[in-house]
CHARMM-style PDB file with segment names, atoms N, HN, CA, C and O in Angstrom:
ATOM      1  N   UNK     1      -6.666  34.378  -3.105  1.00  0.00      PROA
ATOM      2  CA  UNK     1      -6.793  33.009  -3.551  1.00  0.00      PROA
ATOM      3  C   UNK     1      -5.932  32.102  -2.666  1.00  0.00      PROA
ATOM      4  O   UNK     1      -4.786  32.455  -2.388  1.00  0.00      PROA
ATOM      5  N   UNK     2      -6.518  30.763  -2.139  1.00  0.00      PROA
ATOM      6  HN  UNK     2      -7.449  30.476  -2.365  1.00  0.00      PROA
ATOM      7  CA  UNK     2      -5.281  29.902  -1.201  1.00  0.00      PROA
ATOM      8  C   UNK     2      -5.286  28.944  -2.061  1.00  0.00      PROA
ATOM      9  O   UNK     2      -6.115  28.322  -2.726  1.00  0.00      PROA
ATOM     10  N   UNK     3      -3.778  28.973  -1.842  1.00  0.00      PROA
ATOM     11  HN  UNK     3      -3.105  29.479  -1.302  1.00  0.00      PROA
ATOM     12  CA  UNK     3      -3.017  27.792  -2.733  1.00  0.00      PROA
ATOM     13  C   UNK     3      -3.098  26.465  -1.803  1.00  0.00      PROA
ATOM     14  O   UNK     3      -3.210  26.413  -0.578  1.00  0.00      PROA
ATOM     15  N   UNK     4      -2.990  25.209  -2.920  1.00  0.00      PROA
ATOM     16  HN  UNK     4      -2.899  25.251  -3.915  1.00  0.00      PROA
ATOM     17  CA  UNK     4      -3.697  24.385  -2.316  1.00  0.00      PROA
ATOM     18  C   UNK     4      -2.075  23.168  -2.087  1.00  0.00      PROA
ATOM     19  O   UNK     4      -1.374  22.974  -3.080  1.00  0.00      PROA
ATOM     20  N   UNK     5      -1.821  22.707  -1.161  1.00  0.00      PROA
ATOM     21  HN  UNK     5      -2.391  22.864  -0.354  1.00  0.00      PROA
ATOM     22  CA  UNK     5      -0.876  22.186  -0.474  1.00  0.00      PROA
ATOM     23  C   UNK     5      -0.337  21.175  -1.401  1.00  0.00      PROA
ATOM     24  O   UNK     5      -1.102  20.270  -1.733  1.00  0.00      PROA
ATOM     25  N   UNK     6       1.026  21.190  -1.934  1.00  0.00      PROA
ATOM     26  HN  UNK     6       1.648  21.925  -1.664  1.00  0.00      PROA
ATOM     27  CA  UNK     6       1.265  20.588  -3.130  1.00  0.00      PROA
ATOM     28  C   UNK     6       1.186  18.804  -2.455  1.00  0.00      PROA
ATOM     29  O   UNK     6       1.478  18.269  -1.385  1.00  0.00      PROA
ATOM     30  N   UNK     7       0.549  18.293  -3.949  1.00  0.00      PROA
ATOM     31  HN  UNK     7       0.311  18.727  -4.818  1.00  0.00      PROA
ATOM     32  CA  UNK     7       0.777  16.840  -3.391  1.00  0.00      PROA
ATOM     33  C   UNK     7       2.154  16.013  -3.376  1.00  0.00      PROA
ATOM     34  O   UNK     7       3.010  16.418  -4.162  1.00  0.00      PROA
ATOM     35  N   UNK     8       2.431  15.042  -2.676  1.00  0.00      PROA
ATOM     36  HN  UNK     8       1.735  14.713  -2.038  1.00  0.00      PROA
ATOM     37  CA  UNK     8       3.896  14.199  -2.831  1.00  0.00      PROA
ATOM     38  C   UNK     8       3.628  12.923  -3.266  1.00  0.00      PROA
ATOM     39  O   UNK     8       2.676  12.164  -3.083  1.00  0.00      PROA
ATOM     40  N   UNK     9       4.681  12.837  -3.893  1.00  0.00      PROA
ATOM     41  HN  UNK     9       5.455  13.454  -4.042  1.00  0.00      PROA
ATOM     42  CA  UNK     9       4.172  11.006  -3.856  1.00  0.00      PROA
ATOM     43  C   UNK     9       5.417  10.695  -3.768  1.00  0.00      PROA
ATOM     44  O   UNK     9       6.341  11.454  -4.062  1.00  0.00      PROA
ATOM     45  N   UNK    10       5.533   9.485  -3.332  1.00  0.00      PROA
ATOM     46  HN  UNK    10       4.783   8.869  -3.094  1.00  0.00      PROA
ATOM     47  CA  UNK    10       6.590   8.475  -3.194  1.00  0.00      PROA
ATOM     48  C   UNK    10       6.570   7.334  -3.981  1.00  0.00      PROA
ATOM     49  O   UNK    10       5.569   6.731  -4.368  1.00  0.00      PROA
ATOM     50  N   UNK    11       7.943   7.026  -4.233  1.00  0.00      PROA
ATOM     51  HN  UNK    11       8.756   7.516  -3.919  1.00  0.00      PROA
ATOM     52  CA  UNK    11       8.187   5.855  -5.447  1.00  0.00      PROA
ATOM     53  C   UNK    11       8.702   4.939  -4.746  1.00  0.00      PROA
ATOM     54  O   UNK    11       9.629   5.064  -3.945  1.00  0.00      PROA
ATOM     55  N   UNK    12       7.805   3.473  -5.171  1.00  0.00      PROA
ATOM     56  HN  UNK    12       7.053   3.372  -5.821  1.00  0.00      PROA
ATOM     57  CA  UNK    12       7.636   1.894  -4.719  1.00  0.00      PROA
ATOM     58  C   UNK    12       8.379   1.235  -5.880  1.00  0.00      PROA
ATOM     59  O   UNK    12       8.498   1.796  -6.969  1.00  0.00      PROA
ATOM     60  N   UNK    13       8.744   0.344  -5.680  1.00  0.00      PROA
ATOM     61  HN  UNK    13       8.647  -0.111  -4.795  1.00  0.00      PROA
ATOM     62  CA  UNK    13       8.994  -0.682  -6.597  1.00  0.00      PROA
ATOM     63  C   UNK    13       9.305  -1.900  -6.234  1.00  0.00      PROA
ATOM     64  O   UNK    13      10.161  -1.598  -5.402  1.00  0.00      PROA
ATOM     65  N   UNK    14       9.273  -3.040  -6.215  1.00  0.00      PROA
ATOM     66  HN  UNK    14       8.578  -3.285  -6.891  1.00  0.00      PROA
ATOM     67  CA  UNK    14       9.387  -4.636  -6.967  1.00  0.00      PROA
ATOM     68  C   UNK    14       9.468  -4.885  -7.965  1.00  0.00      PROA
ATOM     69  O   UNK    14       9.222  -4.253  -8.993  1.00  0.00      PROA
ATOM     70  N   UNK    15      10.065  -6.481  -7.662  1.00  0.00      PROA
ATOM     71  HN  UNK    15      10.265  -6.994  -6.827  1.00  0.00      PROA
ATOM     72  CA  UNK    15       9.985  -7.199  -8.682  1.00  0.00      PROA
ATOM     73  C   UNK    15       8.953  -7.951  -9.185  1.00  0.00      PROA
ATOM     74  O   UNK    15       7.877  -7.896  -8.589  1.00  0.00      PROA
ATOM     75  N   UNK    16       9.073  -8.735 -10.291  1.00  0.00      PROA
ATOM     76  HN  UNK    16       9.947  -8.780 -10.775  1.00  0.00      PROA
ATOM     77  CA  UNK    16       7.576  -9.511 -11.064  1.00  0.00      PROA
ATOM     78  C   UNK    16       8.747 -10.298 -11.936  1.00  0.00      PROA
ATOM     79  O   UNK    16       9.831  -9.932 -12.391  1.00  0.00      PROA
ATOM     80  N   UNK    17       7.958 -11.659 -11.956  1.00  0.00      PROA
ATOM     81  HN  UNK    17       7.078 -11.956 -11.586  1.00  0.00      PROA
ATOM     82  CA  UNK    17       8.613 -12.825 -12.662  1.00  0.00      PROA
ATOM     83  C   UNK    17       8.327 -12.328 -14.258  1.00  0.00      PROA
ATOM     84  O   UNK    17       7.460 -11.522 -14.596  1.00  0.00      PROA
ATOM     85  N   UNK    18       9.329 -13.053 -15.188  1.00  0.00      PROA
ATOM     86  HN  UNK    18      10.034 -13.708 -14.913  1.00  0.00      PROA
ATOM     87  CA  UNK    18       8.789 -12.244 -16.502  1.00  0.00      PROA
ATOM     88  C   UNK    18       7.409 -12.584 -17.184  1.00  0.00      PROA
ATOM     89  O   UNK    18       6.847 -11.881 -18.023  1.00  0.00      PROA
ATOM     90  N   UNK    19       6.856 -14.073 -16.556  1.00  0.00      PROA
ATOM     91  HN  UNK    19       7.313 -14.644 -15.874  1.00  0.00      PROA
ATOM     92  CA  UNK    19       5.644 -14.581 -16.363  1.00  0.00      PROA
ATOM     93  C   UNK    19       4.436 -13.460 -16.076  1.00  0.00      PROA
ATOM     94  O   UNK    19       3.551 -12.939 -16.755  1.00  0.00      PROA
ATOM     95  N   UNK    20       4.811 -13.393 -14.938  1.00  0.00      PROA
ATOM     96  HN  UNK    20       5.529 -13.816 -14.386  1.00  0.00      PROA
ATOM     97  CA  UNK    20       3.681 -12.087 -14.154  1.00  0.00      PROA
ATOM     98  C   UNK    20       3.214 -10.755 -15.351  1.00  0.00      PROA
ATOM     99  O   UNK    20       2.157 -10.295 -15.783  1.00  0.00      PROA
ATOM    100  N   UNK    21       5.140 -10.419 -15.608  1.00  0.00      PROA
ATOM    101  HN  UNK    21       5.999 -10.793 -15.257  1.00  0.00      PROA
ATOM    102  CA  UNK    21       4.820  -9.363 -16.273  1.00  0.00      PROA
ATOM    103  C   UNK    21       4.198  -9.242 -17.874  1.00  0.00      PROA
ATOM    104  O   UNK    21       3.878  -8.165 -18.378  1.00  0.00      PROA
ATOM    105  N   UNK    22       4.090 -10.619 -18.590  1.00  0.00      PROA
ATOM    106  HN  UNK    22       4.349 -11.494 -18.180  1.00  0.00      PROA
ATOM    107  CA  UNK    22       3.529 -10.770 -19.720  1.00  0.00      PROA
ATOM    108  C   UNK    22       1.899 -10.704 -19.180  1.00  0.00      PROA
ATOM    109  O   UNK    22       0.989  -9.963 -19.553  1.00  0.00      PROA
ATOM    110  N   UNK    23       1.913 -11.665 -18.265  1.00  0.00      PROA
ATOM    111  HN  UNK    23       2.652 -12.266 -17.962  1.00  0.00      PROA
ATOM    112  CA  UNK    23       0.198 -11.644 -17.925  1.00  0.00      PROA
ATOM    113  C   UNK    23      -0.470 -10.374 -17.593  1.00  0.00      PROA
ATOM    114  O   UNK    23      -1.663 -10.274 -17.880  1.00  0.00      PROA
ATOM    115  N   UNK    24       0.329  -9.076 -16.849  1.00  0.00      PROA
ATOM    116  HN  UNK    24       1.298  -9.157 -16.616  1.00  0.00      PROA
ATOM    117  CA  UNK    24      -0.043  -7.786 -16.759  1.00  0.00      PROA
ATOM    118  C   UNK    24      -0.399  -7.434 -18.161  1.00  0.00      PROA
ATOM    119  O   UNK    24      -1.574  -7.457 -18.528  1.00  0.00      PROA
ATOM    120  N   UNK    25       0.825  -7.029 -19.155  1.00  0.00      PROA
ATOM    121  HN  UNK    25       1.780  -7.011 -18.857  1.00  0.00      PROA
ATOM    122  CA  UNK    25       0.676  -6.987 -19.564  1.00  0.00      PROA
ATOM    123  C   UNK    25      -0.602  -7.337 -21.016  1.00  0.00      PROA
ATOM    124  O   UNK    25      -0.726  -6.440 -21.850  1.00  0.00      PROA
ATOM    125  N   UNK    26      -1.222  -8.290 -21.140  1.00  0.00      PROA
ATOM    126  HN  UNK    26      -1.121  -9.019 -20.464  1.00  0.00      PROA
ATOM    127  CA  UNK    26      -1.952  -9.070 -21.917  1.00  0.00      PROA
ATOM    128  C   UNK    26      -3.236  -8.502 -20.934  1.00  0.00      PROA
ATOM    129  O   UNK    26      -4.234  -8.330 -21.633  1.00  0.00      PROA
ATOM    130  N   UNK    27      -3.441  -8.207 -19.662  1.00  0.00      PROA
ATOM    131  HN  UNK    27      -2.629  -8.347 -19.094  1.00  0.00      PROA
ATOM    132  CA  UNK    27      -4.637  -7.880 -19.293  1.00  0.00      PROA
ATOM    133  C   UNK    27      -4.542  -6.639 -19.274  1.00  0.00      PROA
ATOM    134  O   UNK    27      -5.597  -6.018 -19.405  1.00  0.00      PROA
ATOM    135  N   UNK    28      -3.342  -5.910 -19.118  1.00  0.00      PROA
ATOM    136  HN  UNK    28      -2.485  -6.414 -19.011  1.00  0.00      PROA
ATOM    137  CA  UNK    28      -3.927  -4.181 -19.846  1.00  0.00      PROA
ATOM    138  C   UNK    28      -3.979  -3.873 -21.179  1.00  0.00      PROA
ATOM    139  O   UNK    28      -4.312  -2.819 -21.720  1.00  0.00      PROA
ATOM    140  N   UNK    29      -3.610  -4.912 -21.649  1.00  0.00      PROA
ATOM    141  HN  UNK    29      -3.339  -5.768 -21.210  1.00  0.00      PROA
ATOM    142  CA  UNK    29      -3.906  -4.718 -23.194  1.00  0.00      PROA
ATOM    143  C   UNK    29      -5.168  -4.835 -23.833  1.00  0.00      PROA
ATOM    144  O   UNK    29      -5.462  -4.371 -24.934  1.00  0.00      PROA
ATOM    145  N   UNK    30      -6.215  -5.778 -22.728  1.00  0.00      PROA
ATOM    146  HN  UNK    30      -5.977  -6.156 -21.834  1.00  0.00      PROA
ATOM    147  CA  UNK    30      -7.136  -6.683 -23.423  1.00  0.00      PROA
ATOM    148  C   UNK    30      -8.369  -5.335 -22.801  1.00  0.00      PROA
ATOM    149  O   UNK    30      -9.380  -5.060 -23.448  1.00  0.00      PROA
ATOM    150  N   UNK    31      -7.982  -4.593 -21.371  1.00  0.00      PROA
ATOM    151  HN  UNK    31      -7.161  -4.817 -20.845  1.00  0.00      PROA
ATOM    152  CA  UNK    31      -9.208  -4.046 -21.173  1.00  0.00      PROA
ATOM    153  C   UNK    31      -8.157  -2.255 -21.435  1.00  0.00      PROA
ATOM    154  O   UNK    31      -8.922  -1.305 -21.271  1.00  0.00      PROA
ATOM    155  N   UNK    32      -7.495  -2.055 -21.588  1.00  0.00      PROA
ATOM    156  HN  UNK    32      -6.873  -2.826 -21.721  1.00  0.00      PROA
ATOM    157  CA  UNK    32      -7.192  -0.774 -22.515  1.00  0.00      PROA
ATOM    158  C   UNK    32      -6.748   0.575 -21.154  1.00  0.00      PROA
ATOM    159  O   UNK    32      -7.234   1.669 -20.869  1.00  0.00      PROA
ATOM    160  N   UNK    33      -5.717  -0.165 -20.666  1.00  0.00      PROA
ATOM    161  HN  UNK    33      -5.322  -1.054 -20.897  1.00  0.00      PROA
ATOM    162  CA  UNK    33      -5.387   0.600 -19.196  1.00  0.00      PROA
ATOM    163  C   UNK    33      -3.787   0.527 -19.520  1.00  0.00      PROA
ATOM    164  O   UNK    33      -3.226   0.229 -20.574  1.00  0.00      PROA
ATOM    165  N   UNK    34      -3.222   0.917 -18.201  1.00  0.00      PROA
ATOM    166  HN  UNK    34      -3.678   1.159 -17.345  1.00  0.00      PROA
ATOM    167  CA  UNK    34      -1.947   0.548 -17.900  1.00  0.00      PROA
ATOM    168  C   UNK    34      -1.303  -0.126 -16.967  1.00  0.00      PROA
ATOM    169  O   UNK    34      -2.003  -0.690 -16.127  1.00  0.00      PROA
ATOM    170  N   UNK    35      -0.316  -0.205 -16.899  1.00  0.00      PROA
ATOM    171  HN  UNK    35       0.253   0.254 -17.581  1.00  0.00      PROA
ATOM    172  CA  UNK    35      -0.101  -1.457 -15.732  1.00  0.00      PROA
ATOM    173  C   UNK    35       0.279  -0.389 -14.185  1.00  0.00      PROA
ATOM    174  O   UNK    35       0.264  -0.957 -13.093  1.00  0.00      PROA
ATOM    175  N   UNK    36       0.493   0.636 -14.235  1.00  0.00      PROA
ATOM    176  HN  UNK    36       0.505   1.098 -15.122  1.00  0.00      PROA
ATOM    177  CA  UNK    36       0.233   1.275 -13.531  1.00  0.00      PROA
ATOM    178  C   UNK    36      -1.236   1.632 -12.968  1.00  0.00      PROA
ATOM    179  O   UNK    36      -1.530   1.321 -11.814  1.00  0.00      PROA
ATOM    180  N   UNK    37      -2.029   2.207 -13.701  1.00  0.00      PROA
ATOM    181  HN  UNK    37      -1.790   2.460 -14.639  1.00  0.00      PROA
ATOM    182  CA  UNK    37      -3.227   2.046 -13.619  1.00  0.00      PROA
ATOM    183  C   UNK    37      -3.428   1.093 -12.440  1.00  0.00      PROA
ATOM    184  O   UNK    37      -3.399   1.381 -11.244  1.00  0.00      PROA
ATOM    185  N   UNK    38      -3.634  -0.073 -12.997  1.00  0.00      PROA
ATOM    186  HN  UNK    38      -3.658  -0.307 -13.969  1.00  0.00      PROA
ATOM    187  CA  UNK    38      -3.894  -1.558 -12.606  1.00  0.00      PROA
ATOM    188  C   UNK    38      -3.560  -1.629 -11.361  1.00  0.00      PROA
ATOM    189  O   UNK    38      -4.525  -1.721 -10.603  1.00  0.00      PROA
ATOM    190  N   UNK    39      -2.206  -1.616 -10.718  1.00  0.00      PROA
ATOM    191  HN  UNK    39      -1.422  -1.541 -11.334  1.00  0.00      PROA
ATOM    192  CA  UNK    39      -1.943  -1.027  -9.896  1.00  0.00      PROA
ATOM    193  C   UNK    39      -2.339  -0.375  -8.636  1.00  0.00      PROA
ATOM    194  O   UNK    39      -2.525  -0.765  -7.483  1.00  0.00      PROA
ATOM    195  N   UNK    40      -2.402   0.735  -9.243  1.00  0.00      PROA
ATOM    196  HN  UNK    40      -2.250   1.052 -10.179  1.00  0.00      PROA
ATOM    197  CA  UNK    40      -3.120   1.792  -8.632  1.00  0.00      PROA
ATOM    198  C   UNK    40      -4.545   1.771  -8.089  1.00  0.00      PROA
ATOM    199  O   UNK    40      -4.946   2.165  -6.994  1.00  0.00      PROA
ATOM    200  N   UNK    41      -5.301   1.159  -9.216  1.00  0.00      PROA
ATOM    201  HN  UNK    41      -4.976   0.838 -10.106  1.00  0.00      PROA
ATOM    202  CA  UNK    41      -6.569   0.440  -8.468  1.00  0.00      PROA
ATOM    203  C   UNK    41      -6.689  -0.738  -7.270  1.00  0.00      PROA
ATOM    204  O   UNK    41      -7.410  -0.733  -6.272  1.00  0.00      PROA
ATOM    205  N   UNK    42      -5.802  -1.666  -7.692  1.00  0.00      PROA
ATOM    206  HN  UNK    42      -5.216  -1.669  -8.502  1.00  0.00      PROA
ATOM    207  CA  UNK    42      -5.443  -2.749  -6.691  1.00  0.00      PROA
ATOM    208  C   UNK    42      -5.138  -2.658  -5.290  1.00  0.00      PROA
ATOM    209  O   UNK    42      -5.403  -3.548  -4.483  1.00  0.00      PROA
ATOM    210  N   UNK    43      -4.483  -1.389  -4.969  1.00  0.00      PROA
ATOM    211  HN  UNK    43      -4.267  -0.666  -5.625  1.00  0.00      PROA
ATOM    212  CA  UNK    43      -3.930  -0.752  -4.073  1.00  0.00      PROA
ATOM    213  C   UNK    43      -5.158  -0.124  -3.373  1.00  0.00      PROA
ATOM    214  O   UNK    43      -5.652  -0.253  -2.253  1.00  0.00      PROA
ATOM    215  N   UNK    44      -5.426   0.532  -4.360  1.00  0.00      PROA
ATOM    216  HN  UNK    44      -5.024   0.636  -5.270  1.00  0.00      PROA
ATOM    217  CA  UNK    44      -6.604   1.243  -3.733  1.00  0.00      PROA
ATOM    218  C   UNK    44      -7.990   1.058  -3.269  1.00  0.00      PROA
ATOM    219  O   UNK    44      -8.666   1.709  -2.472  1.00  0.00      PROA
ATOM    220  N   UNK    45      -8.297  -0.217  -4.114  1.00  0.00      PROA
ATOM    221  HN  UNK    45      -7.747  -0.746  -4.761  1.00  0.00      PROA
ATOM    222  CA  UNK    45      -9.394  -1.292  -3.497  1.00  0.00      PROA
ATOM    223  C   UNK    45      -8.799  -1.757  -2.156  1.00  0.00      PROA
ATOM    224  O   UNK    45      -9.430  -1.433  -1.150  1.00  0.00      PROA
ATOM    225  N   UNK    46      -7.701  -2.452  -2.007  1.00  0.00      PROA
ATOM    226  HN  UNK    46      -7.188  -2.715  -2.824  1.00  0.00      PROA
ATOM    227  CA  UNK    46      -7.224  -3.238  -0.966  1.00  0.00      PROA
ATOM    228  C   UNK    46      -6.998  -2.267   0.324  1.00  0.00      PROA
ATOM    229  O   UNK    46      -6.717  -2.623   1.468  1.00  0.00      PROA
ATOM    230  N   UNK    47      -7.168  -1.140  -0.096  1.00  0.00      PROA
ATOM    231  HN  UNK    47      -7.397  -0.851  -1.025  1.00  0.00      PROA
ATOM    232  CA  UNK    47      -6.487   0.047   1.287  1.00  0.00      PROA
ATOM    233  C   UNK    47      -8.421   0.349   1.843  1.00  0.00      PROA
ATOM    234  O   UNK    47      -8.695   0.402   3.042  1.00  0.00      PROA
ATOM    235  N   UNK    48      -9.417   0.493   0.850  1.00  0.00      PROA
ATOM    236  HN  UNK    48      -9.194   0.449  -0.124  1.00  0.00      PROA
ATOM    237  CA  UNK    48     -10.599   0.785   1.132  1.00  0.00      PROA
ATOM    238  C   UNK    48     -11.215  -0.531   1.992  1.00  0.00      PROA
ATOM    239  O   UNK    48     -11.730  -0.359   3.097  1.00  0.00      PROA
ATOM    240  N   UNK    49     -11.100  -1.969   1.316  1.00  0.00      PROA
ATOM    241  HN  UNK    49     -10.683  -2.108   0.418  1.00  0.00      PROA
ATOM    242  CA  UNK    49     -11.320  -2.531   2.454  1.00  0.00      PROA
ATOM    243  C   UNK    49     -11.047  -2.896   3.273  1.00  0.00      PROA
ATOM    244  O   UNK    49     -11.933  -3.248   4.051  1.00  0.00      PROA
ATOM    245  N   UNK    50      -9.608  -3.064   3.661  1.00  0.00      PROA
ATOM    246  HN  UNK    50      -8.887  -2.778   3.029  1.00  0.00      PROA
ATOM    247  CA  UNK    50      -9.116  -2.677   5.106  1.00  0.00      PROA
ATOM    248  C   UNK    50      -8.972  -1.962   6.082  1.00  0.00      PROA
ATOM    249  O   UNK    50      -8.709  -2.372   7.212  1.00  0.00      PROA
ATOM    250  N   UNK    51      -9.181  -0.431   5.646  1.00  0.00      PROA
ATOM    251  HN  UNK    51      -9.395  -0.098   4.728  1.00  0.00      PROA
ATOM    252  CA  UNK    51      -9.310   1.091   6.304  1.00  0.00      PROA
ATOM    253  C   UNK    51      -9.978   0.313   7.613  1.00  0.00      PROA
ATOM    254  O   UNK    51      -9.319   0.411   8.648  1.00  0.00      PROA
ATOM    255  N   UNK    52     -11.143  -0.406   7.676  1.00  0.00      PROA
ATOM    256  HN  UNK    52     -11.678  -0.486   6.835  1.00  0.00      PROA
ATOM    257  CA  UNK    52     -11.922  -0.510   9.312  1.00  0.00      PROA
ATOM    258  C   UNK    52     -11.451  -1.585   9.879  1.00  0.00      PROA
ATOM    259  O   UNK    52     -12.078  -2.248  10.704  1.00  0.00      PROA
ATOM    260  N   UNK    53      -9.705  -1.962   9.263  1.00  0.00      PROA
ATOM    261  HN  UNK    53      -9.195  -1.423   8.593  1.00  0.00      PROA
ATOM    262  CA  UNK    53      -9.723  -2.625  10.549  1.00  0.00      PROA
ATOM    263  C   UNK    53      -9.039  -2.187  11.573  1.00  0.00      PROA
ATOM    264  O   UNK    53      -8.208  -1.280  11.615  1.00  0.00      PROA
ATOM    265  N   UNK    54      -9.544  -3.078  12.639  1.00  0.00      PROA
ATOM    266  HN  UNK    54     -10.219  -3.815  12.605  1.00  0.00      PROA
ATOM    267  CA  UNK    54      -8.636  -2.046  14.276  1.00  0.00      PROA
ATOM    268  C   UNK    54      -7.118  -2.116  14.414  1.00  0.00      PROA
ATOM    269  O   UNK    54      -6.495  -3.132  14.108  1.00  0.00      PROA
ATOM    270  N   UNK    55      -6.727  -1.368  14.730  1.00  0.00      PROA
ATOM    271  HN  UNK    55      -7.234  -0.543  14.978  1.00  0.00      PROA
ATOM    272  CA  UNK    55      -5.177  -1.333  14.682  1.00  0.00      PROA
ATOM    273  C   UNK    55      -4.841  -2.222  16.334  1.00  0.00      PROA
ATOM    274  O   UNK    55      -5.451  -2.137  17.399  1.00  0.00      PROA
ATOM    275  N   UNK    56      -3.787  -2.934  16.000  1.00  0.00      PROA
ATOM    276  HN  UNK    56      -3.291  -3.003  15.134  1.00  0.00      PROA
ATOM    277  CA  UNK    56      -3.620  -4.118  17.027  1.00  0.00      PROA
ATOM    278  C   UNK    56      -2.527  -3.706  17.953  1.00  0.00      PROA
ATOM    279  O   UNK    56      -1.397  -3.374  17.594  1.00  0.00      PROA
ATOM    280  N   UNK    57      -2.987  -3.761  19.232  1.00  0.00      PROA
ATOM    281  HN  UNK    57      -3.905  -4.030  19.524  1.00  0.00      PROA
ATOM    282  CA  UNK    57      -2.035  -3.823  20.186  1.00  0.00      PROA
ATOM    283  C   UNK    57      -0.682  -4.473  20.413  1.00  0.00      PROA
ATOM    284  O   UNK    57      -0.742  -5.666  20.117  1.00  0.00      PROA
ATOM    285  N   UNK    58      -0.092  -4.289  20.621  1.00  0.00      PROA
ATOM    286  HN  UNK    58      -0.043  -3.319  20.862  1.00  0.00      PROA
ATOM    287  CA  UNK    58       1.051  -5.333  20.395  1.00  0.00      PROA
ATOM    288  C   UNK    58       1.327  -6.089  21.885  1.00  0.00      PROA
ATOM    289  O   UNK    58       1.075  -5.587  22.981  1.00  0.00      PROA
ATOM    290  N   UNK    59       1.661  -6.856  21.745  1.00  0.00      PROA
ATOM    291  HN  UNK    59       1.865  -7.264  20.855  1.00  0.00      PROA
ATOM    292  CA  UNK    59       1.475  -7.624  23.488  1.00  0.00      PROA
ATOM    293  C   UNK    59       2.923  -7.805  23.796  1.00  0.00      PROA
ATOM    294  O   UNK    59       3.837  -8.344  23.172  1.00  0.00      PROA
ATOM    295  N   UNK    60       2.849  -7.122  25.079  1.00  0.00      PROA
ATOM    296  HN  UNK    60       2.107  -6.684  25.586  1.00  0.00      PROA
ATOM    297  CA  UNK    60       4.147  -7.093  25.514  1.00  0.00      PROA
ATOM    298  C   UNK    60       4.032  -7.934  27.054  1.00  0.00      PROA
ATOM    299  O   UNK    60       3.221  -7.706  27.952  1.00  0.00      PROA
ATOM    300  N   UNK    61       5.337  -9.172  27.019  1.00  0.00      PROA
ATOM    301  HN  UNK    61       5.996  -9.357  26.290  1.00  0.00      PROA
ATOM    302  CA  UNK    61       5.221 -10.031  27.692  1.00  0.00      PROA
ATOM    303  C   UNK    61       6.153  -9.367  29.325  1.00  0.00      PROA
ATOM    304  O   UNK    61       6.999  -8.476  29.400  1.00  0.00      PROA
ATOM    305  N   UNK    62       5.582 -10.196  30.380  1.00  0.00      PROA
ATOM    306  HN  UNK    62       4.895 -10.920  30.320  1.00  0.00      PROA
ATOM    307  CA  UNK    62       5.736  -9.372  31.868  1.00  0.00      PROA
ATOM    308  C   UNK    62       7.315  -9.719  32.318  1.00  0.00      PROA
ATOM    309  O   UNK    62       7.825  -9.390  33.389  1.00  0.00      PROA
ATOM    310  N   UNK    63       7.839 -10.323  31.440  1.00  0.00      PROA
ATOM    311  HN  UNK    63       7.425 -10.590  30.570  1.00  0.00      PROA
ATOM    312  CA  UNK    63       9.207  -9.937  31.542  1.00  0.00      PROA
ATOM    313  C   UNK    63      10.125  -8.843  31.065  1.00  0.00      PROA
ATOM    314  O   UNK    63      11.177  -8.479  31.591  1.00  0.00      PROA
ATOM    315  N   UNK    64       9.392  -8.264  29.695  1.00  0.00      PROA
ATOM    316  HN  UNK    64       8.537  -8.560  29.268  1.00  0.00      PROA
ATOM    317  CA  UNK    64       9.689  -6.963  29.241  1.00  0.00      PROA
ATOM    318  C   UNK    64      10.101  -5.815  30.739  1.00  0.00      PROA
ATOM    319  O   UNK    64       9.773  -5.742  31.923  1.00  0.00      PROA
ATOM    320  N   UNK    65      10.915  -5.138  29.867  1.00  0.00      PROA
ATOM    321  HN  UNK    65      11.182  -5.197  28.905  1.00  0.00      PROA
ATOM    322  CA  UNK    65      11.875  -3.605  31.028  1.00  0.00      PROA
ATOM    323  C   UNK    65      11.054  -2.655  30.181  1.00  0.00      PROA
ATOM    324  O   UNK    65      10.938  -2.664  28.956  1.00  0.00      PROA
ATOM    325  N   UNK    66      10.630  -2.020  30.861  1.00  0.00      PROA
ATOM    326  HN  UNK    66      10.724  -2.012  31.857  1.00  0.00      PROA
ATOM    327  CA  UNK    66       9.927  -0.527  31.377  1.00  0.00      PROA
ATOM    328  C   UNK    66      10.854   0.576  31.542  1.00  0.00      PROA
ATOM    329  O   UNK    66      10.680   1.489  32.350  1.00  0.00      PROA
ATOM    330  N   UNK    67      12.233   0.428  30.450  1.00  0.00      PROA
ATOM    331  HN  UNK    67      12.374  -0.313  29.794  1.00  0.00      PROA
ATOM    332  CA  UNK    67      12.555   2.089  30.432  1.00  0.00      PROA
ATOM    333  C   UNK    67      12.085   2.915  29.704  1.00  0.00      PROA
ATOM    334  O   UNK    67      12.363   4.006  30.201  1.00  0.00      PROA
ATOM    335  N   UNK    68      11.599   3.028  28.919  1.00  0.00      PROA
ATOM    336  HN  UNK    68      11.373   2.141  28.516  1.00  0.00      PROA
ATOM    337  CA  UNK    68      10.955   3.985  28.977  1.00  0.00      PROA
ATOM    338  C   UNK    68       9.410   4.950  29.039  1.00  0.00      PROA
ATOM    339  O   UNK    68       9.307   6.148  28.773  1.00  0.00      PROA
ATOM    340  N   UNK    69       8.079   3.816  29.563  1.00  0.00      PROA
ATOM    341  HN  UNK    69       8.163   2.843  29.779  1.00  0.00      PROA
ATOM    342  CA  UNK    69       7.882   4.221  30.299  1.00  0.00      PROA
ATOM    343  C   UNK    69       7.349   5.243  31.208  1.00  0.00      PROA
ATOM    344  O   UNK    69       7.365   4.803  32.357  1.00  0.00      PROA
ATOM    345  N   UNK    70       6.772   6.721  31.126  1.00  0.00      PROA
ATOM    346  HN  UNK    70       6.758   7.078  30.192  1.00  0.00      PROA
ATOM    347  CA  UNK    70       6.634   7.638  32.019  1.00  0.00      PROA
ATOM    348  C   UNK    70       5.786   7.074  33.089  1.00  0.00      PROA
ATOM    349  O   UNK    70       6.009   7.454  34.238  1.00  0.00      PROA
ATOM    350  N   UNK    71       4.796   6.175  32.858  1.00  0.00      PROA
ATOM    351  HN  UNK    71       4.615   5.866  31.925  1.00  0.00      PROA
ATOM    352  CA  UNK    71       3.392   5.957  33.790  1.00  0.00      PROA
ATOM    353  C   UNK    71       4.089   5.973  35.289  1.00  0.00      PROA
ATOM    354  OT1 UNK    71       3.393   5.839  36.295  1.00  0.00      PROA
TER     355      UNK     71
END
């Protein structure tokens, strides 16, 4: 049997005005989730439609030093 590669997660946190956090609140209350949850979806919508975008070069100006360089 192969064991399957344990998952990790890492712990985020911020802040939220106590405003914010009543309004979370009152909308996981109203559709029957958690504010984690909530979250978690938000994140995860926002990571799906960004996934295609191109990762950006960074522009490096011709006064920049070239130590390191191999070319």
């Amino acid at each position: 049997m192969v064991t399957r590669k344990k998952i990790r997660y890492k712990r985020i946190s911020f802040k939220i005005t106590s405003n914010q956090k009543e309004i979370i609140r009152t909308y996981c209350k109203s559709r029957k989730t958690t504010p984690i949850k909530l979250f978690k979806k938000a994140v995860k919508f926002y990571m799906e439609k960004n996934q295609a975008m191109p990762k950006q070069d960074y522009h490096i100006s011709k006064n920049q030093l070239k130590l390191f360089d191999l070319d």
